[in-house]
Structures are given as C-alpha cells and as structure tokens.
C-alpha positions in Angstrom: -53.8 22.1 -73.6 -52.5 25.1 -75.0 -49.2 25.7 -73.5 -46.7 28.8 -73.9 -43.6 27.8 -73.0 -40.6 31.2 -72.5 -36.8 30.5 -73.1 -36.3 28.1 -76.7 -32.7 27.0 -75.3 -31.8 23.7 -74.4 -34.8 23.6 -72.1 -37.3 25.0 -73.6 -37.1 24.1 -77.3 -36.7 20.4 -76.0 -39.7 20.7 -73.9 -41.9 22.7 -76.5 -41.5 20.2 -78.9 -41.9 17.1 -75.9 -45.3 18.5 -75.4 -46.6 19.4 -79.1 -46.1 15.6 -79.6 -48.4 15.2 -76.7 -51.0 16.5 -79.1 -50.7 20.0 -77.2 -50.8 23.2 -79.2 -47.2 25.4 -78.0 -46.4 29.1 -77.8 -42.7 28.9 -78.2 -41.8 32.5 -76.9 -37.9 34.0 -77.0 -36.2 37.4 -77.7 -33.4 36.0 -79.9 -35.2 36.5 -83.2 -32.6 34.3 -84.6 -34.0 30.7 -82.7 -37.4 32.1 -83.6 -36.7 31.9 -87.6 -35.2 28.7 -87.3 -38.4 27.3 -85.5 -40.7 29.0 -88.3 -38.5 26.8 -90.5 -38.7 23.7 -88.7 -35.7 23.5 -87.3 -34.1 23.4 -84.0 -32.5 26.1 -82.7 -29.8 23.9 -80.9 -27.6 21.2 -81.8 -29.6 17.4 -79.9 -30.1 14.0 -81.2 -33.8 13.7 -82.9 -34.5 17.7 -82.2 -34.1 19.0 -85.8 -36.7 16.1 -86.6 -39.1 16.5 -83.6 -39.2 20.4 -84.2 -39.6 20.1 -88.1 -42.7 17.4 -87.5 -44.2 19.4 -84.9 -43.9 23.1 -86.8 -45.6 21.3 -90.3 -48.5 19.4 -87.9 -49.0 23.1 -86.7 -48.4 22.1 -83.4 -45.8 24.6 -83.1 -45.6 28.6 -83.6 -43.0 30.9 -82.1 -43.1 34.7 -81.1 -41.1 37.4 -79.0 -44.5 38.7 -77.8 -45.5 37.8 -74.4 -48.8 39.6 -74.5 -50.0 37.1 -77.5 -48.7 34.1 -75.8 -50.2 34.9 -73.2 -53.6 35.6 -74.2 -53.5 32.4 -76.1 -52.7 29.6 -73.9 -53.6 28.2 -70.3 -50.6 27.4 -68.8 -46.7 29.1 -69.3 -43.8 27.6 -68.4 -40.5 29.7 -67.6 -37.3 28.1 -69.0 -34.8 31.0 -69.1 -31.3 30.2 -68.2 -30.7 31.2 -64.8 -26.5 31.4 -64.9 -23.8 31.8 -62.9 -22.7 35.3 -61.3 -18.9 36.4 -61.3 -19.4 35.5 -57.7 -20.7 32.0 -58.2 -24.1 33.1 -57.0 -27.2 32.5 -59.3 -28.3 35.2 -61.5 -32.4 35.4 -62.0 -32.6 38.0 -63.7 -34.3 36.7 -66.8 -36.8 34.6 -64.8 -38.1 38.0 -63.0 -37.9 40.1 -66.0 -39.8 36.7 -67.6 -42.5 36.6 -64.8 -42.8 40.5 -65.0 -44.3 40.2 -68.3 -46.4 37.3 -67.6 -47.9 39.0 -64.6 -48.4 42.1 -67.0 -49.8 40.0 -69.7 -52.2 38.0 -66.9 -53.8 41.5 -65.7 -54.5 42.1 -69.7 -55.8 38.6 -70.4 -58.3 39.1 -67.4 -58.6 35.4 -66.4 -56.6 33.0 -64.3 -53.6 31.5 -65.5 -50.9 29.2 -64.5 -47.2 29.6 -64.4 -44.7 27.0 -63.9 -41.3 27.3 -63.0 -39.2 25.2 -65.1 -35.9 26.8 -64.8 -33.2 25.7 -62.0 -33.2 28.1 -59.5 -32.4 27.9 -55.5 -34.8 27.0 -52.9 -37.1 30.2 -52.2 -37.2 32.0 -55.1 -40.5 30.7 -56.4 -42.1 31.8 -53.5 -39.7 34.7 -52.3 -39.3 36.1 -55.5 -41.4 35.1 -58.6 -44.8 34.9 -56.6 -44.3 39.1 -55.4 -43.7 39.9 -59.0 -46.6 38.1 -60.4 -48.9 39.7 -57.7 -47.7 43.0 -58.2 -47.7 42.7 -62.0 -51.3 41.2 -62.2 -52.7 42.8 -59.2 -54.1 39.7 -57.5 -53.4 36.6 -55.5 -51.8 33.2 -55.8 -54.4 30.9 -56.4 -56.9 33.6 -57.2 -55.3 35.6 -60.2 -52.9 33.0 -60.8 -51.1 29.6 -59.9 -47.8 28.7 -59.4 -45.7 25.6 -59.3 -42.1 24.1 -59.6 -41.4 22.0 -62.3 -38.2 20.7 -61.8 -36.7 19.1 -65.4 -34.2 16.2 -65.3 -32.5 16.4 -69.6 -29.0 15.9 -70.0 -28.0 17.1 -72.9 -27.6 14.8 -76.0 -30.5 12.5 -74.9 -32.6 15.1 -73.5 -36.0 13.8 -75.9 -35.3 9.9 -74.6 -35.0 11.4 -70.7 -38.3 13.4 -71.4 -40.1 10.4 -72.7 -38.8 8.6 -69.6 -37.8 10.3 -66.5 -36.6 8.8 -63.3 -39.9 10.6 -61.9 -42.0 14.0 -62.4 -42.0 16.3 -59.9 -44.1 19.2 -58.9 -44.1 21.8 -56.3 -47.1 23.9 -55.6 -49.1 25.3 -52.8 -52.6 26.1 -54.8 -55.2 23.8 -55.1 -55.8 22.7 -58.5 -52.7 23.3 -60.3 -50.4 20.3 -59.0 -53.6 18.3 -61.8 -53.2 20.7 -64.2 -49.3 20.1 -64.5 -49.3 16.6 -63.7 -51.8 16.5 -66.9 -48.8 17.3 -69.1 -47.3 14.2 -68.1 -49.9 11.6 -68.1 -48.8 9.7 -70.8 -45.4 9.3 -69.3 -45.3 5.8 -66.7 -43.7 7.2 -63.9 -44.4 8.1 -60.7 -45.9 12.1 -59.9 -45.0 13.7 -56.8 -46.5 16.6 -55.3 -44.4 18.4 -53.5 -43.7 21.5 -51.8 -42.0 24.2 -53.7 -39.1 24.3 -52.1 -38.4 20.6 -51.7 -39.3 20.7 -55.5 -36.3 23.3 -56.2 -33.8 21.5 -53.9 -34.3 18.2 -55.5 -32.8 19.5 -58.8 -29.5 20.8 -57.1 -29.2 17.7 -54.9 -29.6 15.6 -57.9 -27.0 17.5 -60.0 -24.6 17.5 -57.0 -24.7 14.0 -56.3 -24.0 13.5 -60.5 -21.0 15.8 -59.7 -19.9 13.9 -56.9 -20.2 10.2 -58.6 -18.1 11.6 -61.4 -15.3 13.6 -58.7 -15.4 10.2 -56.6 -14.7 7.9 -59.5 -11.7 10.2 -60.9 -10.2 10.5 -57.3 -10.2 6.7 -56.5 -8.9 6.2 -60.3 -5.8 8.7 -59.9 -4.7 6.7 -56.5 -5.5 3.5 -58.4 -3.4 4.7 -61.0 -0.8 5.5 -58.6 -0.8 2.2 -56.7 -1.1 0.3 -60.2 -4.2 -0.5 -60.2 -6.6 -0.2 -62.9 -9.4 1.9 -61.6 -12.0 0.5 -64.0 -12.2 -3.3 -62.9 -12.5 -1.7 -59.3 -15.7 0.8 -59.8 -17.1 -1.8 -62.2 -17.0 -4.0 -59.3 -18.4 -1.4 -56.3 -21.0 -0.9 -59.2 -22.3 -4.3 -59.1 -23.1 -3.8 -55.1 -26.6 -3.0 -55.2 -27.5 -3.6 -51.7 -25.1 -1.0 -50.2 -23.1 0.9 -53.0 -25.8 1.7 -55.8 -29.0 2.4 -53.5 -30.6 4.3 -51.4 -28.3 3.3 -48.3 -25.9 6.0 -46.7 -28.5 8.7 -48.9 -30.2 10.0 -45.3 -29.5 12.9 -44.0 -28.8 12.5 -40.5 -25.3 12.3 -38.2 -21.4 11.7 -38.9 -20.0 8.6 -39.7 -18.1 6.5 -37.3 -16.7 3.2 -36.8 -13.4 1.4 -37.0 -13.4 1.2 -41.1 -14.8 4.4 -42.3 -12.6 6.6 -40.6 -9.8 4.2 -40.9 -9.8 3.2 -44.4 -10.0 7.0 -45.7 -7.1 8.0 -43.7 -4.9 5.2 -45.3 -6.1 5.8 -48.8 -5.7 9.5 -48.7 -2.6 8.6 -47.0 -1.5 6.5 -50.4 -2.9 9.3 -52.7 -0.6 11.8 -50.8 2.4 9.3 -51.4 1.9 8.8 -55.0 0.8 12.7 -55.7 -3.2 12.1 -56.7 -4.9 15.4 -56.7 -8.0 13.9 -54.2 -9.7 17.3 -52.5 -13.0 15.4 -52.3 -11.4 12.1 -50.3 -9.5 14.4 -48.7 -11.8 17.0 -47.3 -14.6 14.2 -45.9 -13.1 13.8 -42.4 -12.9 17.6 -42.0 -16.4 17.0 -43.1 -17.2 15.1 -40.5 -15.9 16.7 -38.0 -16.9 19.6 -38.7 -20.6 17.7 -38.6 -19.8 17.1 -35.0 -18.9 20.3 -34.0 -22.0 21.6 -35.4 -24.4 19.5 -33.7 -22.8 20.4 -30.6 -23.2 23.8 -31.2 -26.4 23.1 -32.0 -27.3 21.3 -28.5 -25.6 24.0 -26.5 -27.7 26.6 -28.0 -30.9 25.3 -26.5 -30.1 26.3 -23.5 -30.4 23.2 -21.2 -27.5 22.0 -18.8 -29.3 18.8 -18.1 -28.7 16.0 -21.3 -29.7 12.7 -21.9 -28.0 11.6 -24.6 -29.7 8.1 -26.2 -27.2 6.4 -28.3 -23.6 6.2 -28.3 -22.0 3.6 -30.3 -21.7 4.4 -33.5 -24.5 2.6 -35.1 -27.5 0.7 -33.4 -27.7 -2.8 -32.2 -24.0 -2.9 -31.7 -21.5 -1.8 -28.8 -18.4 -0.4 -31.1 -17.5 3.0 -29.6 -14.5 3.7 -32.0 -14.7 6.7 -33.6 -18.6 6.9 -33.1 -20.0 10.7 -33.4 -22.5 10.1 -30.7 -19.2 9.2 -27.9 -17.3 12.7 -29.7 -21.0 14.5 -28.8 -20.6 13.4 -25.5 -17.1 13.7 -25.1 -17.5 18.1 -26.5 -20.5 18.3 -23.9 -19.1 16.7 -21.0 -15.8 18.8 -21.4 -17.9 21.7 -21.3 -19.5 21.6 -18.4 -22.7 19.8 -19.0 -24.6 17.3 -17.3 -24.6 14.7 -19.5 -26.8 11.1 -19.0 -25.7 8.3 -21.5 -28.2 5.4 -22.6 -27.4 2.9 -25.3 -29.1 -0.6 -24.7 -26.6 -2.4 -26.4 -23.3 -0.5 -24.5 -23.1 -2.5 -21.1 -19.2 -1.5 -19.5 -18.9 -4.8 -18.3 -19.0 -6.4 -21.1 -16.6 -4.3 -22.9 -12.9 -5.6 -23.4 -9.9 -5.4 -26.6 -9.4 -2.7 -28.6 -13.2 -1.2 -27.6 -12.3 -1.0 -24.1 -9.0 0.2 -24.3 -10.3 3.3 -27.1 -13.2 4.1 -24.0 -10.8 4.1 -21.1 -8.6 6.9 -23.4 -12.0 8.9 -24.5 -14.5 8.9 -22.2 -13.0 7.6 -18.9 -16.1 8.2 -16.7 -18.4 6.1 -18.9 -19.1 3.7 -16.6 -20.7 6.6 -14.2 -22.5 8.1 -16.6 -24.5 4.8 -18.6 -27.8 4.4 -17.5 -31.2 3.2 -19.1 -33.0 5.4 -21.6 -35.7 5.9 -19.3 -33.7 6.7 -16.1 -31.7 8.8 -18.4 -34.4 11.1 -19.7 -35.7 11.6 -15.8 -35.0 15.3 -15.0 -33.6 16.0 -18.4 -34.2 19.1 -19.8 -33.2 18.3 -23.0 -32.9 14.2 -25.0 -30.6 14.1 -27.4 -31.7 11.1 -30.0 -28.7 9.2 -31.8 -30.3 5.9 -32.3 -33.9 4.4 -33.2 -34.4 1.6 -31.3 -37.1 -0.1 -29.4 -35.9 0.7 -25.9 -35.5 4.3 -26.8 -38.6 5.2 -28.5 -40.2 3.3 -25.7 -38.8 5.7 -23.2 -40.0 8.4 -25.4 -43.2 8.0 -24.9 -43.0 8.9 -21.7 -41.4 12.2 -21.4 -42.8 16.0 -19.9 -44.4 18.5 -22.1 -41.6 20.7 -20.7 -38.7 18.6 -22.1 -37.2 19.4 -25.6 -36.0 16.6 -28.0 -33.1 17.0 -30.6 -33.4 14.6 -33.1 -30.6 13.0 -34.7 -32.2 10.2 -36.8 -36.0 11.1 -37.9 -37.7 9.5 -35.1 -41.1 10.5 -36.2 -43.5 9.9 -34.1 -43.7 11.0 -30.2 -46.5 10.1 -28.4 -45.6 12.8 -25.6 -47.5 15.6 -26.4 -46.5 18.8 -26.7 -43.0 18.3 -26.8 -40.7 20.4 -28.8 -39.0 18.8 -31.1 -35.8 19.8 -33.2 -34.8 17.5 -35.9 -31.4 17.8 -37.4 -31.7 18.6 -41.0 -36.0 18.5 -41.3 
C-alpha cells in the first residue's frame, strides 16, 4: 500500500518504519525539518532499541521518504494515518490541536487529490473526537461525506517506549474503529501479517480502549507501590508477596473483577481494606489509591440510587440482594445499601433473592439484617410476585429464577440493569443498563 503516515515522533517514526518493512511504500510527513533530515539520512529521529537500524534499512530499500508537504503526501498515497501528539493542557485536559490542524490539511489536500481517501486516527485522543471533531473538519475541508469523499477509522496503538518495534511485531490485539464500509479491510490489511486477533469496533469503544488500557497500567503500578510502602511498614518484603498474587491466575491476573457493573460487598472486601489502610495510616504509607476505594464504592451506591430515583417510579422490585449470587451473605452487600437508600426514602420497595430465605438466616448474618434492614422479612418475596405491579425491576443478580421471571413482564415496565442481563424476551421493554 502506499501509506502517508503525519507526526515522525515516537509514534509515527516507529510505525512508518513498522509498515515499510511490510513491503509498504511510506510518506513520512512532519514540520520539524530537523527529524526530516535525519530520516533522509537513515536515521531515526528518536532515541529506541532497533529504530536507528529499521529506519536506515528502510530509507536505502527506498521504502522510506520524508516531506513537510501534506499536498504531496497526499496525492501520493491511499491511506494517512495521524500520529501527532495530542498533550496535556495546563488544565489537565487534552489539547488536539495538531490532530485538527493535521486533518485540516488532509481534507484540503483530499478536495485537490479528487479521489477518495482514508484517514486513520492513530493518535490518543478521548472518546468523540473522531467523530465529533475530526469527521466535521474533513467534510468541510474536502467538501464531501464520510464514506463518500473519504473514510475514517480509529486506530488505537499499544508501543511502550523502548520496545515499541517488538510490541508492533506483536501486539496483545489490533483494533479498529470505524463506521464506513470498506475501510475496517483496508486497515486491518496493514496488519495481516501480524497473528493476532482484529477487532472491529466502533469508534468510540476504539478510543476508550486506549485510556482504559493505560489507566489500568497506571493502576497496577500505584497498587503495587501502595501495598509495598505498608509492607515496608509492617516488615514485610513487598516483593515475595506480589510475586505471589501474581501467580493467581484464576482470580488475580484475569479477566475476573474486570466487568463493569455494581459495588463490591461482602464480609472480606470491605473488611480487609479497612484494616490494611488502617495499618498504612499507623506506620505513615502514603496509600490515596487503597485509601479512596471505599469512598469509591460508596459513592457507586449513591449513584445508582440516584440513578433509580430518577426514573420516576415509586413501585420497585428489586431482584437480588446479597451481595453476590447463589449465596445468602447480606454483609455489606450494595444491593441491601440500594434497598436500604430507597426504602428510607419513601419508596415501595419489593425484595427477591432466591437464595435469601429469613428463616434460615442466623449468626453474624442475622444479627447485621436485624440492624440494617429490619423489615426484611415483610418485604422478601419471589421474583415473579415481586415484579407484579412494578413499575420499575431493578436487576442485581443473573440467575435462573430471575431471568425466568423476566420473561414475563409488561411492555409498560422499565428494567435497570445492574449486571448485563442481555437478553429479555418481554418485548418492548425499556431497558437501562448501568454502564452500556
């Protein structure tokens, strides 16, 4: 393919290179005349393992050429990918002004080339600017469509810096975002060579993916330097312990506890973070991530009962209330704090949770209901007695008996859904899923 590729930073000079070795003939297109003489000479612009060698192969197999003229690249490739850097604003918020003035000048340079061309978005930007602001300025600038003048996709890249040409060669996964026929083909094609999986994706999930990867890498490395300065503290050597919880695949190192959805509960979650932030306090560990995770999760609460109150519907059949399926615990569950917010404020409020029966409970779980919820007993029902004359079912578990009783509700009812029960065999009923 011929390929121009704008922005030779970290990016872009990685991923021009990437794809000349692909047998692809690259554009390499930047205003810092600077990178562009070091290119001409074969070598790369920034300072990464095997670049200098990759770019210096790559310029002398004429795979290679550089410009600051967008026109010319333009005209003389199919496809442009934007990799300007998108940075930080003195307010923390993100700054995309090169990508527009970037895409400005493609869309120009489109309407001059007079033939369809595709642009993908390689830079990191938030979820809605490929759509909200890039597609307006390429239809203005070339004076047609998406899909007709042009095509558009997200391209989301996954280097870290000083093994950025290995992470290329083999990437967790490719991803591509685009609403136009053709295009997600054409950009997967860039990749073929690579064996990993391809997703096509929308455009925004495409830009979200990148933040929520690079978040969760921020968080791993936070979590592991909090737990290590109370370790310290306690005497403990922090590295036996996270080599340890890094051996648990099954729950630790997996997709597990990774779904959206609502707060945790239990009698260890809760428990255990108290007591160890309680322990970081006493030994004077700086811990603001342990420490602000059961504001979190309150605050998750308070949310989603903001969220149920502001449908509009007094009548509630909640389905769920211990704090995870197929088992009775009520301490600390989110789904007995729902009901507890709801029933406070004046709502009628239904309660089904096949594996909750009153009678049976006794100990510590009994005691914890009798101080929470004291008119439990009054208000537990089945799921499908609870969901007669409900205006709206709020879903906190997936379990047979529930999605059983689903299937049998009004196309009046409303349904907020806690847990990404999918599939409704009611029709017509309005659904509201927590996050999705």
């Amino acid at each position: 393919m011929n390929i121009s590729v704008f922005g030779l930073g970290y990016v872009g000079a990685v991923t021009s290179s990437c794809l000349a070795q692909r047998c692809n003939s690259v554009i390499g297109v930047d205003v810092d005349e600077r990178k562009l003489e070091l290119i001409r000479l074969g070598r790369s612009p920034i300072v990464e393992e095997g670049l200098n060698e990759l770019i210096g192969a790559m310029v002398k197999a004429g795979k290679i050429s550089v410009t600051s003229d967008c026109a010319e690249a333009v005209k003389h490739s199919d496809l442009s990918i934007v990799c300007v850097g998108t940075p930080s604003r003195p307010n923390g918020s993100l700054d995309t002004t090169h990508v527009e003035r970037v895409c400005q000048q493609i869309g120009e340079a489109i309407r001059q080339k007079g033939a369809y061309h595709s642009v993908v978005i390689r830079s990191t930007v938030l979820p809605g600017t490929t759509l909200g602001v890039v597609q307006p300025i390429l239809e203005a600038a070339t004076g047609g469509a998406m899909g007709e003048a042009f095509g558009l996709s997200m391209n989301p890249e996954f280097l870290r810096e000083g093994t950025s040409i290995r992470d290329f060669d083999d990437p967790p996964y490719t991803i591509v975002g685009t609403e136009c026929e053709g295009e997600f083909e054409r950009v997967a094609k860039l990749f073929a060579d690579i064996d990993r999986p391809i997703h096509h994706v929308s455009v925004h999930t495409a830009e979200a993916v990148k933040y929520a990867c690079n978040l969760f890498h921020a968080v791993k490395i936070t979590f592991a330097n909090e737990i290590g300065a109370v370790c310290k503290g306690l005497g403990v050597d922090a590295r036996a312990v996270m080599e340890l919880v890094c051996q648990d695949q099954k729950l630790n190192i997996s997709p597990r506890y990774l779904r959206p959805g609502f707060a945790f509960g239990g009698s260890c979650l809760p428990k255990d973070l108290r007591a160890f932030t309680y322990a970081g306090r006493q030994t004077d560990a700086a811990i603001p991530m342990l420490n602000g995770m059961l504001q979190s999760n309150r605050d998750q609460i308070e949310a989603v009962a903001r969220r149920v109150m502001a449908h509009g519907c007094r009548r509630i059949a909640l389905l769920g209330l211990s704090f995870k399926p197929g088992t009775d615990d009520l301490r600390e569950s989110p789904l007995l704090s729902l009901a507890e917010r709801l029933i406070g404020r004046g709502y009628d409020v239904r309660i089904a949770d096949p594996s909750v029966k009153y009678a049976a409970l006794h100990g510590a779980n009994k005691r914890y209901i009798e101080q929470e919820l004291p008119h439990l007993r009054r208000l537990l029902t089945s799921p499908r007695r609870a969901i007669i004359d409900a205006d709206l079912i709020v879903v906190g578990h997936h379990t047979p008996e529930i999605m059983e009783a689903l299937e049998n509700l009004e196309d009046d009812q409303r349904v907020f859904d806690l847990v990404g029960v999918s599939d409704f065999t009611a029709n017509e009923v309005k659904t509201d899923g927590l996050y999705w």
